[in-house]
N, C-alpha and C positions, 0 to 999 in steps of 0.2 A: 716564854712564860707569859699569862695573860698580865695585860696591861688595861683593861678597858672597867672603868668601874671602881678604881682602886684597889682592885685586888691586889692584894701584898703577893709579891713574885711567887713561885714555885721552885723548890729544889730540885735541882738536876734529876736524882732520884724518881720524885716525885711525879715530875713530868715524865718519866719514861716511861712511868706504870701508867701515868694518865692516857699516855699514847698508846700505849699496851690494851688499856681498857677499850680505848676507843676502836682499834683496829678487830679486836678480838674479841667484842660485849657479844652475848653475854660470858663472862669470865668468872670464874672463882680465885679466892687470893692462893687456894693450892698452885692454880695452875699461873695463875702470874708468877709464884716463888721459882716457878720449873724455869719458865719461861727465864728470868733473871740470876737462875741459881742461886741464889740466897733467899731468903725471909722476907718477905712482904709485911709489914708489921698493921696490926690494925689498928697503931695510929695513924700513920701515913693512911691508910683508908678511910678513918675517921676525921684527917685533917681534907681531904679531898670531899669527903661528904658533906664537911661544915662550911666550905666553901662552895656547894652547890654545882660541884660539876662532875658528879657519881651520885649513881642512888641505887641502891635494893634493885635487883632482876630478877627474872623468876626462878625457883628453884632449878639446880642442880638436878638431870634424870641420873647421877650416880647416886652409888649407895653412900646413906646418911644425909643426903638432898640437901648439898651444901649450898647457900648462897651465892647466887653472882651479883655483878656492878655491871651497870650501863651508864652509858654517858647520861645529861641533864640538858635540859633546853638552855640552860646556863654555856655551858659547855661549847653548845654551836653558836650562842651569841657572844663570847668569849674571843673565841676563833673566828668570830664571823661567819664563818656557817651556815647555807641554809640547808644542809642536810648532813648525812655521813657520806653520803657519796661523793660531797665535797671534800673531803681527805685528799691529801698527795697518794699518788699510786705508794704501794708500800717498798716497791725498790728506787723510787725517788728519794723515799727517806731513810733508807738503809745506805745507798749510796747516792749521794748530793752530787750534781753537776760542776 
């Protein structure tokens, strides 16, 4: 969970959709629900928003042109980050050493 800045921790949750977002932007919250099998709630997206580390992508080319999230300059300065390419390979973090 980010520490830097005082940001108030993140829930387990929370953080997996953040990861989610980050690995997968742009993403719609259908497709994070898929992705978690349950309900992505658009609190939990609204609390990620007001915390500055998701924002608005560009539309959706499916039908009804739903929203996505992308990560925030927040987000990589958060994690430290100077890009996304700085991410752990995605089977480092599926499976940890």
């Amino acid at each position: 969970a980010p520490t830097r800045g005082g940001m108030a921790a993140l829930s387990e949750f929370e953080s997996m959709v953040l990861m989610a977002v980050g690995y997968f932007q742009p993403i719609t919250r259908a497709e994070l629900s898929k992705i978690f099998g349950k309900e992505v709630s658009r609190d939990l997206l609204a609390r990620l928003r007001y915390k500055d580390l998701i924002a608005s992508g560009p539309r959706s080319p499916r039908p009804g042109a739903p929203h996505t999230f992308v990560t925030t300059e927040t987000f990589l300065v958060t994690f430290d980050l100077q890009s996304l390419r700085d991410l752990p390979e995605m089977e480092l973090v599926e499976h940890p050493v």
